[in-house]
C-alpha positions as MATLAB code, in Angstrom:
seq = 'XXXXXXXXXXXXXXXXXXXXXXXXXXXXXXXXXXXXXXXXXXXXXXXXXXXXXXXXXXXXXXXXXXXXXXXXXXXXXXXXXXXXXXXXXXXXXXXXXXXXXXXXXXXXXXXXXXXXXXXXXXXXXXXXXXXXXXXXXXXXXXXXXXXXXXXXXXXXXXXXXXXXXXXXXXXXXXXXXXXXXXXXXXXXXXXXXXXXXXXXXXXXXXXXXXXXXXXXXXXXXXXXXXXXXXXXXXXXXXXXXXXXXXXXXXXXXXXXXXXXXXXXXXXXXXXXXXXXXXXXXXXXXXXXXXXXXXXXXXXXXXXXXXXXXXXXXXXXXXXXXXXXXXXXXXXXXXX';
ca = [
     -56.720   -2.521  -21.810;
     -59.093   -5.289  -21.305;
     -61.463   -5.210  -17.916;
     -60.404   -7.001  -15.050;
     -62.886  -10.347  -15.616;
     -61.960  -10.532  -19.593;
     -58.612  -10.498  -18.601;
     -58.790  -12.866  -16.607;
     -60.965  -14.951  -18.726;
     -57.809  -14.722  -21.296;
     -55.417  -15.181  -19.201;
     -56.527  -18.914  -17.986;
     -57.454  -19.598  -21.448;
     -53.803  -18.663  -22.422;
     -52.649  -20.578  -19.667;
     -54.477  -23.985  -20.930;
     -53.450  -23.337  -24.546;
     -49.406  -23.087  -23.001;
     -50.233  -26.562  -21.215;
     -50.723  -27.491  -24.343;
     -47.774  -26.773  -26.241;
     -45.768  -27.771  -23.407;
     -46.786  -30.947  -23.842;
     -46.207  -31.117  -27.583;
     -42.928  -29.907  -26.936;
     -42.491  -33.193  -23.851;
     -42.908  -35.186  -27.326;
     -39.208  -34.490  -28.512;
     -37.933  -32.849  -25.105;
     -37.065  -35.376  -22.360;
     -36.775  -33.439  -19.092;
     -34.885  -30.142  -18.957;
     -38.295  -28.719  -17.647;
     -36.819  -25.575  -16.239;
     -34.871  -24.511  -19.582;
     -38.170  -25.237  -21.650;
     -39.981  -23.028  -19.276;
     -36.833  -19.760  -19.402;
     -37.273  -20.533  -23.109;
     -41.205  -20.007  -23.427;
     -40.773  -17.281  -20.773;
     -38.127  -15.290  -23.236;
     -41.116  -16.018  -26.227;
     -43.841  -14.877  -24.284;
     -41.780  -11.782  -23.256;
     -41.220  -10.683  -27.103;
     -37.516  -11.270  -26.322;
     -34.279  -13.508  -27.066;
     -32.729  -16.035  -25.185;
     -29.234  -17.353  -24.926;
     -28.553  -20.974  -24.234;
     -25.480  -21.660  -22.516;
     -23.994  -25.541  -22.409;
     -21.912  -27.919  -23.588;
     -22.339  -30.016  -27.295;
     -24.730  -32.756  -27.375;
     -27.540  -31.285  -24.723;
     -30.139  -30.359  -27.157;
     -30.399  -27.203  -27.490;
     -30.826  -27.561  -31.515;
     -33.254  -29.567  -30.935;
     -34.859  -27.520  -28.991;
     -34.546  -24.572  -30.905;
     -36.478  -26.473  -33.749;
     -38.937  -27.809  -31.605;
     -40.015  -24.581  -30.407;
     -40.365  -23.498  -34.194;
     -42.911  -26.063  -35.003;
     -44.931  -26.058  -31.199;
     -45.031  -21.956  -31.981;
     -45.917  -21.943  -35.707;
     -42.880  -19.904  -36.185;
     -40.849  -19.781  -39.434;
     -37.062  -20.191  -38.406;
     -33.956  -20.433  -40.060;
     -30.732  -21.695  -38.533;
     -26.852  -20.120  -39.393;
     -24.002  -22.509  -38.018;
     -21.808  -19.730  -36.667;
     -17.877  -20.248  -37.652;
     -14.603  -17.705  -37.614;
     -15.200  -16.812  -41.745;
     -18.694  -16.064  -40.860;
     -19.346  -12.413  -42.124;
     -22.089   -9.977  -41.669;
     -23.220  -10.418  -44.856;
     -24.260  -14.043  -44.584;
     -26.636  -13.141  -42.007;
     -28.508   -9.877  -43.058;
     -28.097  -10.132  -46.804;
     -26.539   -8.204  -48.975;
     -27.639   -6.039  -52.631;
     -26.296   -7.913  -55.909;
     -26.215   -6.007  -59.408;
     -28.176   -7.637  -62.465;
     -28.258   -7.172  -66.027;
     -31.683   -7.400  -67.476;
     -32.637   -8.530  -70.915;
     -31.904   -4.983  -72.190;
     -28.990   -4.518  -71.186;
     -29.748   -2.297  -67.738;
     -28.670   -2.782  -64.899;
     -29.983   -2.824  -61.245;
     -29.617   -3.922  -57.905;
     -31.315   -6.851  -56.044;
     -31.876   -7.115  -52.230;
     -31.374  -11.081  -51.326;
     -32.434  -11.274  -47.941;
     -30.600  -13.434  -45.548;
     -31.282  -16.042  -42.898;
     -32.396  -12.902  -40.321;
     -35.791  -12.280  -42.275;
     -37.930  -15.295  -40.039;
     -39.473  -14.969  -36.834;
     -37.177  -17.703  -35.124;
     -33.346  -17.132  -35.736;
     -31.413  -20.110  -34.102;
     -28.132  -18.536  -33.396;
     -25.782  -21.596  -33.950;
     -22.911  -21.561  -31.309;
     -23.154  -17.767  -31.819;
     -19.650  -17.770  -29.980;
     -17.571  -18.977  -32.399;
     -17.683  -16.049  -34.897;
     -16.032  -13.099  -35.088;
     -17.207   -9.998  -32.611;
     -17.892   -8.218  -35.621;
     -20.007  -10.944  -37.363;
     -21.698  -11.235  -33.877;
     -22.644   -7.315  -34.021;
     -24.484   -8.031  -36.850;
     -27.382   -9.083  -35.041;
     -27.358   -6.176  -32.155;
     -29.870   -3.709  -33.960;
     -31.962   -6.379  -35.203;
     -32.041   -7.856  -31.760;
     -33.090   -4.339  -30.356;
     -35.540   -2.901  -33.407;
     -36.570   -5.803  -35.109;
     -35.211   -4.086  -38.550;
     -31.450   -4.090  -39.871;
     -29.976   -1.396  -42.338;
     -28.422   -2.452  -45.634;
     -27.294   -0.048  -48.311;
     -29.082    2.632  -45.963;
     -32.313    1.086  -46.045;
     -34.074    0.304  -42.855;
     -35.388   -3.277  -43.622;
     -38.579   -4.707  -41.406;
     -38.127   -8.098  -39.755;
     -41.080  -10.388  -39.523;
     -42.982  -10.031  -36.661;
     -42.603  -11.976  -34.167;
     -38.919  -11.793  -34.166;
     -36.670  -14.213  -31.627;
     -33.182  -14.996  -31.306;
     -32.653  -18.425  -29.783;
     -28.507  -18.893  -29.367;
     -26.908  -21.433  -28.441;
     -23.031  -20.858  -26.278;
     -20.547  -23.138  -25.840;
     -18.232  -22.193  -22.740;
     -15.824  -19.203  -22.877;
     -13.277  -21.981  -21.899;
     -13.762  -24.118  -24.694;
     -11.047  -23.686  -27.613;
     -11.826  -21.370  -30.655;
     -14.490  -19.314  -29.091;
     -15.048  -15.570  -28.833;
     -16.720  -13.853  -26.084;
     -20.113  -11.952  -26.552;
     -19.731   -8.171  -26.180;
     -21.583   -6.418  -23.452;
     -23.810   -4.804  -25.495;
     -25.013   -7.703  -27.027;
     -25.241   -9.397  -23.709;
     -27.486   -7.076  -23.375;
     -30.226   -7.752  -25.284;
     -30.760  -11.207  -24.391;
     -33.702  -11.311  -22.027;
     -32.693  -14.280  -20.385;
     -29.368  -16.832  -19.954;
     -30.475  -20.093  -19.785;
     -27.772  -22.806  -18.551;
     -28.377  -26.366  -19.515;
     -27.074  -28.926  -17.392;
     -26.886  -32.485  -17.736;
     -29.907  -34.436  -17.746;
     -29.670  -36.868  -14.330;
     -29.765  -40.689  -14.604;
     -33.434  -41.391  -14.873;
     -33.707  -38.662  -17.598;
     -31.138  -39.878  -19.881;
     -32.390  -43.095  -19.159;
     -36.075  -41.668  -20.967;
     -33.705  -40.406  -23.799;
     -31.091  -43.164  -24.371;
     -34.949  -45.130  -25.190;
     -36.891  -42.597  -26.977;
     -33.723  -42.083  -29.522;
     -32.500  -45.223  -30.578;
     -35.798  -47.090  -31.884;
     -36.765  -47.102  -35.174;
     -39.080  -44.099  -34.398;
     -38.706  -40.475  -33.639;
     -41.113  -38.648  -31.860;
     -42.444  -35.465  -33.301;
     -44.230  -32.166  -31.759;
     -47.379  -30.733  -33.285;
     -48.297  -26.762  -33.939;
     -50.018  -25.760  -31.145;
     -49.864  -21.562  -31.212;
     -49.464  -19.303  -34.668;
     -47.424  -16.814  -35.090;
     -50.403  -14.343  -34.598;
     -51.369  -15.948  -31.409;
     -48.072  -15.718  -29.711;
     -48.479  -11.646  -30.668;
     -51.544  -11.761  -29.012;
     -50.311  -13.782  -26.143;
     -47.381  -11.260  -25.809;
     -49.950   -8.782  -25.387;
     -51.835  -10.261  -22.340;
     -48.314  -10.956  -20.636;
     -48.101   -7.155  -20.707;
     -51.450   -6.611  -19.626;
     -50.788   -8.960  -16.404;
     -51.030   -6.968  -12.731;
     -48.057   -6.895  -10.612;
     -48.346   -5.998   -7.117;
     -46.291   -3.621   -5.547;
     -43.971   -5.546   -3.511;
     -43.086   -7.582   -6.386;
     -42.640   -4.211   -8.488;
     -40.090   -3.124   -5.118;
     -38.192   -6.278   -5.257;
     -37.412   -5.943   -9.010;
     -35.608   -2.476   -8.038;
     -34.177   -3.850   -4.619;
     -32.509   -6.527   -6.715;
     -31.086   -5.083   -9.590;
     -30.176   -1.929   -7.959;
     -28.267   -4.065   -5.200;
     -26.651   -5.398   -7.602;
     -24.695   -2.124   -8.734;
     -21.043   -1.742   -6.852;
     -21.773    2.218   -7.268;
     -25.078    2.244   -5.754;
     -24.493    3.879   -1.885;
     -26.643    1.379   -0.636;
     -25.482   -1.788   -2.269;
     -23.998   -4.797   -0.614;
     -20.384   -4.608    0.550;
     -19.834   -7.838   -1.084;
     -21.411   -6.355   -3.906;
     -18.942   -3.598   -3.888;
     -15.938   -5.203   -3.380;
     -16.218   -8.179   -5.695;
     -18.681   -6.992   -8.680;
     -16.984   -4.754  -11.531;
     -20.332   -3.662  -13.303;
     -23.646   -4.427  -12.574;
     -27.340   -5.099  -14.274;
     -28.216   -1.715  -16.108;
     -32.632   -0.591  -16.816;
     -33.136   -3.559  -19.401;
     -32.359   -6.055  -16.471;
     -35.585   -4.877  -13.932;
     -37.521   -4.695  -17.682;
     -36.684   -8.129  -17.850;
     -37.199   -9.267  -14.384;
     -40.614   -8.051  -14.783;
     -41.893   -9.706  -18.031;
     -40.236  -12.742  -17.441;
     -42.025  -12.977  -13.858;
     -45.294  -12.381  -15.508;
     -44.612  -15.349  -18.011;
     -43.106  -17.595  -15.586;
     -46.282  -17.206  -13.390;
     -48.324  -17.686  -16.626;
     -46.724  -20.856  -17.469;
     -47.152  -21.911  -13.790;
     -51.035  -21.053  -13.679;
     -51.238  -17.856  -11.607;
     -52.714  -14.758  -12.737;
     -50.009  -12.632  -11.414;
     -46.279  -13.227  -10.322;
     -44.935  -13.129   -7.179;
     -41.555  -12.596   -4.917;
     -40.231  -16.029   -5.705;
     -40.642  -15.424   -9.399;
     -38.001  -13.191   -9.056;
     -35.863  -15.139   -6.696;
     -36.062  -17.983   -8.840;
     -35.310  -15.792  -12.105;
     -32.604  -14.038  -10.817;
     -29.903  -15.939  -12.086;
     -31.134  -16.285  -15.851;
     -31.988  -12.155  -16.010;
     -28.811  -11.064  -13.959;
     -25.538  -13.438  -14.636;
     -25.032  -12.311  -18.177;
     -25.449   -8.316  -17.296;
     -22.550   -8.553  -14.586;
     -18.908   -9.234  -13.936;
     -16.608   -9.670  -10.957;
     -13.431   -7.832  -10.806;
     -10.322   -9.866  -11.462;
      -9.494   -9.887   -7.794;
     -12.450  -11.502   -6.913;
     -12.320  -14.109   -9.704;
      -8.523  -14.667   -8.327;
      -9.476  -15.263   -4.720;
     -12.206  -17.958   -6.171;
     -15.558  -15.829   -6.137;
     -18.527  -17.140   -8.325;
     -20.889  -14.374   -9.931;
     -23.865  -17.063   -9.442;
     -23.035  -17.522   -5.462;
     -23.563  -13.635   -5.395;
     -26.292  -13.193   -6.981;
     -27.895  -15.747   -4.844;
     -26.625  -14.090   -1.587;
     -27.996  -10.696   -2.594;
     -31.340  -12.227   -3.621;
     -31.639  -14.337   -0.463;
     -31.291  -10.837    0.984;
     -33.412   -8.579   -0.537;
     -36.581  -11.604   -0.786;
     -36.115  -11.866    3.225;
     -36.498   -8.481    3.504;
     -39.728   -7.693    0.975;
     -41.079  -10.770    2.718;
     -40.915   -9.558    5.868;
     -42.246   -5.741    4.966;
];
């Protein structure tokens, strides 16, 4: 681990660099500030994201953008019902040689990059979606019994349609899981679409530059981990998530009467890079108690579920997590 004045040395100089590609990113990206900064935050974690809106709100195009601002290679699979496992890890096909022998042949699919764009990942099959959980977790998949290396980095970017949209599927738990963060993209206000309804119908598109390499996004990785967290931040993380359990003796009553399962041990891991990133991006060399408030949502909403009782009486999972936050932030603030 680095000393305390190198580190900080690299962090600011990390932190200039990351002004930098968010500004080559501002080139093709008109607003939606807060879902390019949950996106960098899930890159500079070493983690996956999952981008949750409805057609048309460029997430594609941010997907892609982030491939060239990172100097990532990506690949991009549409996701559709006859979508099978196959097409996305590859599969082994026998040849005949010249002589007459025969052999098999590995051909890779679109998972062996460093950027996968998950196309509405929703709209295949649970067990095409599976397909992606170990590589998602170990950064290698297993074909014909052969563990198979990903290319390092490795992120999954996906975009979601709604669960109430026709001829979707919903994500499995486990796969939930292993996204780092949920990112919900709204629609842009007036003065916003206003900047893109101009930028997108002259004769000229703008375009985003390479800013990082793949090696220098490992390395950034690296000095995210390396970032100090104090210990009321490191007690808020645990407050939160654990308050967020129905079976935990001291969690919320609203907790335990309207919450069905709640964030598991990759949920505080996640709180806790994400806050180091986010304060990163932001210019600070360490996060703080409203780094978690205000990540809350994006780490917590896809790791838990209200009962059906709840959702009947008209109960929102977002308007709880909020409550509990506002509760346990008042309460580290004020120790």
């Amino acid at each position: 681990m680095a000393d305390p004045e190198t580190l900080v040395t690299e962090i600011e100089a990390l932190g200039a660099k990351l002004a930098e590609a968010k500004a080559s990113i501002a080139q093709r990206i008109i607003g939606q500030e807060a879902v390019v900064d949950l996106s960098l935050s899930a890159m500079l974690s070493g983690g996956h994201a999952l981008l949750m809106g409805l057609p048309g709100l460029g997430k594609t195009l941010l997907v892609d953008t982030l491939s060239t601002v990172m100097g990532l290679s990506a690949n991009r699979i549409q996701f559709t019902p006859d979508l099978m496992p196959a097409d996305i890890l590859g599969s082994e096909v026998l040849e005949t040689s010249d002589d007459g022998s025969r052999n098999f042949r590995f051909i890779e699919g679109p998972i062996f990059c460093q950027l996968l764009m998950a196309d509405e990942i929703n709209r295949a099959s649970p067990r095409t979606q599976s397909a992606l959980l170990q590589a998602m977790q170990e950064r290698e998949v297993t074909i014909a019994g052969e563990h198979r290396p990903l290319p390092a980095p490795f992120h999954v970017l996906a975009t979601q349609n709604p669960i109430e949209q026709e001829g979707t599927y919903p994500l499995p738990e486990a796969q939930l899981d292993r996204f780092l963060v949920k990112i919900d993209v709204p629609y842009p206000d007036r003065e916003t679409e206003r900047g893109i309804l101009i930028a997108t119908t002259g004769t000229e598109e703008a375009k985003s530059t390479e800013v990082f390499t793949a090696a220098e996004l490992i390395r950034a990785q690296g000095i995210v981990r390396q970032m100090p967290v104090g210990e009321a931040v490191v007690e808020a993380i645990l407050d939160l998530v654990r308050a967020c359990r129905p079976d935990e003796p001291d969690a919320p009553e609203m907790v335990k009467n309207s919450v069905a399962w709640g964030p598991g041990p990759r949920a505080a891991q996640a709180l806790m890079l994400t806050a180091r990133a986010r304060s990163l991006l932001d210019g600070r060399l360490s996060p703080s108690i409203d780094d978690i408030a205000a990540l809350a949502r994006p780490v917590l909403s896809h790791r838990m579920a209200l009962t059906f009782a709840a959702r009947a009486e008209g109960a929102v999972l977002e308007q709880v997590i909020d409550e509990v936050t506002a509760r346990v932030t008042r309460v580290e603030a004020a120790a």
